[in-house]
N, C-alpha and C positions, 0 to 999 in steps of 0.2 A: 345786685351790682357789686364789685369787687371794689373794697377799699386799699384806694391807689397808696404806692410806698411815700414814706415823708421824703422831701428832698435832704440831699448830701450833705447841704450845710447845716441842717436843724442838730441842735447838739443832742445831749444823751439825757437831758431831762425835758428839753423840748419834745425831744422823739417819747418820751414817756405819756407825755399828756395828749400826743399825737394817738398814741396807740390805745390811752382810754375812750379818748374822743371822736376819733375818725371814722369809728365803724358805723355810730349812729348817726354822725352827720351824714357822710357819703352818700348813706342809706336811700336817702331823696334827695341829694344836689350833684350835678352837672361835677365830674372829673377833669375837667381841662385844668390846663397847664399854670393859668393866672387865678383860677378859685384854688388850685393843691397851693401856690405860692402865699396866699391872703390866708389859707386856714392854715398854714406852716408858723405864718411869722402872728396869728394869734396864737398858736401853742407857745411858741419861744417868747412871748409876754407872760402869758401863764406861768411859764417854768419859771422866772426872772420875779414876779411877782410873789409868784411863794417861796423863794429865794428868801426876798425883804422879809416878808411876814417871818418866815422861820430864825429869821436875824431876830428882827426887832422880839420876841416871843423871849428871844434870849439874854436880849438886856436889861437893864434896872428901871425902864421907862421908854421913853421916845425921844428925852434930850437927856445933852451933858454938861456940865457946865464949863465954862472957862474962867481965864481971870475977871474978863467982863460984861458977860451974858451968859444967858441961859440956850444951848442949839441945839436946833433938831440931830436927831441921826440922819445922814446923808439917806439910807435907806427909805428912812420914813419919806422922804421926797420921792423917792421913787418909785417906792409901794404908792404912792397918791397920784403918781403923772398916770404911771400904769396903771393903775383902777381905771383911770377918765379915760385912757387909750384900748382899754381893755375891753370894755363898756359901748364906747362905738364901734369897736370891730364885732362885737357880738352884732349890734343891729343893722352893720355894714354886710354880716354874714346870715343873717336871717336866725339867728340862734334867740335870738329874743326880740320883740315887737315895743315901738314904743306906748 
């Protein structure tokens, strides 16, 4: 079975984890129109999550300080939404079992 093109909107490192990914998924799942749409927008999580991780890797920690507390990197919140959104679409996609 031919692994279908990513849609138009996935950007240029979505389409990268698209293209490591796609051919083994595809391999055994149905091509229509709303599975290419579901495993597009987990690539473009993927891409967006090692985004964060490549941030956070580069700073001094995971928070900064201010005058009066201690805060996360904006990142770091998002690297942790996306893990938990990342994580159900894996078993929304059949990619891992619970």
């Amino acid at each position: 079975m031919a692994t279908p093109k990513p849609p138009a909107w996935l950007g240029d490192k979505g389409t990268l984890e698209w293209k490591k990914r796609a051919p083994e998924y595809f391999e055994t799942e149905e091509t229509g129109t709303a599975i290419v749409e579901r495993f597009a927008r987990y690539c473009d999580a993927l891409a967006k999550w090692n985004q964060c991780r490549i941030a956070l890797e580069a700073r001094d920690g995971f928070s900064y300080p201010t005058k009066t507390a201690l805060l996360p990197w904006p990142e770091l919140t998002i690297y942790r939404s996306l893990a938990m959104t990342i994580s159900a679409m894996e078993k929304d996609l059949g990619i891992i079992e619970d």
